[in-house]
C-alpha positions, 0 to 999 in steps of 0.5 A: 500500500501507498498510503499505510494507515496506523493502527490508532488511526479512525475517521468520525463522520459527525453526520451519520455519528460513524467512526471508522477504525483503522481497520475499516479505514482499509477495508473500506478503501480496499472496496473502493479500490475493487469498485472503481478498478472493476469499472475501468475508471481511468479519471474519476470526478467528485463533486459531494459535500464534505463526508468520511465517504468522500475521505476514504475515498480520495485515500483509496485513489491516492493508495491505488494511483488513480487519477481523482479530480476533487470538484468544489461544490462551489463552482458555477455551472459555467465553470463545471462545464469548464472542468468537465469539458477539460476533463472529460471525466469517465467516472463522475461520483456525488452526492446529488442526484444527476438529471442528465443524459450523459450520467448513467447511475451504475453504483452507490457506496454510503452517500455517494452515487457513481455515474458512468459518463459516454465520452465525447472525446479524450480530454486534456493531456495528463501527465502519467505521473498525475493522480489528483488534479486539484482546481484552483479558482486563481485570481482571474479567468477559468479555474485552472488544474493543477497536476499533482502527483502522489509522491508529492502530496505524502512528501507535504504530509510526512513533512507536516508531521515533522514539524508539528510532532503532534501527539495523538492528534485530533484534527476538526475539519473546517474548511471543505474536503476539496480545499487541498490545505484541508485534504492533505494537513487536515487527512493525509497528515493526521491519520498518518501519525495515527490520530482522529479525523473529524468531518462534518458536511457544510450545514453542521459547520455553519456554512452555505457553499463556500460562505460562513452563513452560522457563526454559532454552528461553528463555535458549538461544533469546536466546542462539543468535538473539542479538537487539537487541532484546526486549519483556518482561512484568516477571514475564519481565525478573525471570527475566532479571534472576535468571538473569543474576545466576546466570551467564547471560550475555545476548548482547552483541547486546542494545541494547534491552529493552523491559518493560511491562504492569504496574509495574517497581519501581526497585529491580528496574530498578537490579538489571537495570542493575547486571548490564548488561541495557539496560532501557526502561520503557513504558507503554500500554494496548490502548485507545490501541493499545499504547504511550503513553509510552516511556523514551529513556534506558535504566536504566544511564544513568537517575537515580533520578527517572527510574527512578520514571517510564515515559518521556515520551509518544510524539511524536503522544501528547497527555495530560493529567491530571485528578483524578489520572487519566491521560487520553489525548486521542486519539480511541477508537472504542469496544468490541465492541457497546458503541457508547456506549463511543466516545470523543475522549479515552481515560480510563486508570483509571490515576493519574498525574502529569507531572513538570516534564520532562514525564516520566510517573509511575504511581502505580496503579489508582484502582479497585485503591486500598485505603482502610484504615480508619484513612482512609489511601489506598493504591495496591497496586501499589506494595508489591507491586513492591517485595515482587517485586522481588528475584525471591524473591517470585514474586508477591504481591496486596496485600489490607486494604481496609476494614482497620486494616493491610495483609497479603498473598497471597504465591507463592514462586519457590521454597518452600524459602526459606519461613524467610528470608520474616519477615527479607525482609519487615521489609526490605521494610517498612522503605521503606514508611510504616507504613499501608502495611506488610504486617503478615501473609501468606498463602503460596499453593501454586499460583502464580497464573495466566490459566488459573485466571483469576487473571491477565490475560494480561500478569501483572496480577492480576485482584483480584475473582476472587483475591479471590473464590477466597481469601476464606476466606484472606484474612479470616483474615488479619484475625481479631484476635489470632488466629495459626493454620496458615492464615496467619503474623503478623509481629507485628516488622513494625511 
């Protein structure tokens, strides 16, 4: 076997109350395994809501080496039809029923039901190493595939265990199964060092698609599995942080959380510590198979230069940095139907740097850097953690590139609270230098969102279509001497 499962290892499906032992975990594997290869399956498509059923089965395909194809329940018609041009998928396994001429329902193992599709052609080129194609929405356009091996992703996993030498870990899913940080640090990782997974489908956590629509779902569900461990977007570790600043209190289980995705201001780390939450900051990206460079020390014990960094790279991570570039030197077998793509060094779009202790530091997107036009360089991601980091600010998309300043599109947590934003954002303004200060704003009604295609799945903006959909907005906001119901001015936040 590919993947050996430990002896201590078990999976708690909290919708059904089912716990699987090591022994099931194999057995139920091995069936998944006769199943799938008795049919011919050659690229299998799941598309289902977070389930045991859906963990054992991407553990029976990474054992076997079969190509899986982890879909987000979140994707848009118009980007299913996407991945599955792409794909041409022969087996197509979920968790709802398929109303269409192309599906032919042949089996049903627990909740998932397996369709057999007629294939119209052969699809997109894949690498012969490929066993699971993980879509990223990525800041614009179509998702993209990304062509991981298996090796790969069990190098990230035995990585992580190294690392965060857990004992006995009790791992709380939160973020959906196909997000690949969860499938890799939230399964693979766990069950490898023989401890317990804990999976529950969207409603029980709280959450509708990709959006968090029942906040106490999902403080109640932490607090009655009481977990010691747990993966968070920022936007998910604010709402911990803001909860237990009200009173919630975390259990005292909890050893490990881990937060990634996007940038975590130090500010909102040292709120996390402050309130006793063990917070780890990493970093990764879905072309190296999740996770680059993870914290050893969490945000209680971690200097102030430490909380400015994501950690050191993980023990098989080689990374250097050119022009300012974060480069992954590992090899990348490339996108869905782009085998030109392919590489043996992955180039992150991302500036770095490494300090003397070899600890890495983001500093932005080089594609995402304002260039103002008085000639000053500015990543957006900097101001913007630091306008959320309270929690007061839900979310804010800095915008001025081509400008003489800098403004922004902002989403209150709560829009009562609109009065106190001029006296928060001269705070905000007095830890920045004065190109990158915001000089006005925009309060958005709707916060932004992966439905309306403004967000990628794990919270990063995605600014060309922000952009697109606000262009109105945001050029007023650069209308010389003009102040209107459209936007406010901070004519103090000099």
């Amino acid at each position: 076997m590919r993947f050996e499962v430990p002896a201590t290892a078990q999976i708690h499906d909290l919708a059904s109350g089912q716990v699987y032992s090591a022994h099931q975990i194999k057995q139920r594997m091995a069936l998944w395994q006769e199943l799938l290869l008795g049919y011919g399956a050659q690229r299998i498509a799941l598309a289902a809501d977070s389930s045991a059923d859906w963990a054992l089965l991407d553990l029976a395909c990474l054992d076997a080496d079969l190509l899986l194809v982890p879909l987000p329940t979140y994707l848009s018609d118009s980007q299913r039809a996407h991945v599955l041009a792409q794909l041409e998928p022969d087996m197509y396994i979920t968790d709802q029923d398929q109303h269409s001429s192309e599906f032919s329902l042949v089996e049903q193992m627990g909740d998932l039901l397996l369709y057999r599709r007629e294939l119209q052609s052969s699809g997109a080129a894949i690498p012969p190493t490929c066993q699971k194609i993980t879509f990223t929405s990525g800041s614009t356009g179509q998702p993209k595939g990304v062509c991981l091996s298996a090796q790969s992703q069990l190098d990230v996993a035995h990585s992580l265990l190294k690392r965060i030498d857990q004992q006995a870990p009790k791992h709380l899913c939160l973020l959906p199964l196909s997000t690949l940080l969860e499938n890799i640090a939230g399964i693979y990782a766990p069950l490898l060092a023989g401890g317990e997974v804990w999976i529950a489908p969207d409603h029980v956590r709280g959450f509708h698609g990709s959006q968090l629509n029942n906040t106490a779902a999902l403080l109640s569900l932490i607090s009655s599995t009481a977990p010691k461990s747990l993966i968070l977007v920022p936007e998910l570790l604010q709402l911990l942080v803001m909860a237990r600043a009200q009173g919630w209190q975390a259990p005292a289980s909890l050893q490990f959380i881990a937060v990634g995705g996007a940038h975590v201001s130090a500010a909102l780390l040292q709120q996390a510590a402050r309130l006793g939450l063990p917070v780890y900051q990493g970093y990764g990206l879905s072309e190296c198979a999740s996770v680059v460079a993870l914290s050893s020390v969490d945000a209680r014990q971690s200097t102030a230069a430490e909380l400015e960094c994501v950690g050191t790279p993980l023990a098989h991570r080689d990374i250097e940095i050119i022009d300012g570039e974060i480069v992954v030197k590992q090899p990348f077998l490339g996108y869905l139907g782009d085998a030109q793509s392919a590489s043996d060094k992955v180039f992150t779009g991302d500036l770095g740097e490494l300090d003397a202790q070899g600890r890495l530091r983001i500093l932005g997107r080089r594609k995402n850097l304002l260039i103002s036009s008085l000639g000053r360089n500015i990543s957006p991601e900097w101001p913007e953690a630091l306008l959320t980091q309270q929690g007061f600010i839900r979310q804010a998309v800095l915008v001025g590139d081509a400008q003489p300043y800098c403004a922004a599109l902002l989403y209150l947590a709560d829009a009562k609270a609109a009065a106190q934003l001029p006296a928060y954002l001269a705070e905000v303004n007095q830890q920045l230098p004065d190109y990158a200060q915001i000089k006005a704003y925009r309060l958005l009604t709707h916060p932004l969102s992966v439905a309306d295609g403004t967000l990628t799945a794990n919270g990063r903006p995605r600014r060309a279509e922000i952009f697109k959909k606000y262009q109105s907005e945001i050029n007023s906001l650069f209308v010389s001497n003009h102040v209107g119901e459209s936007y406010e001015f901070l004519s103090n936040a000099g």
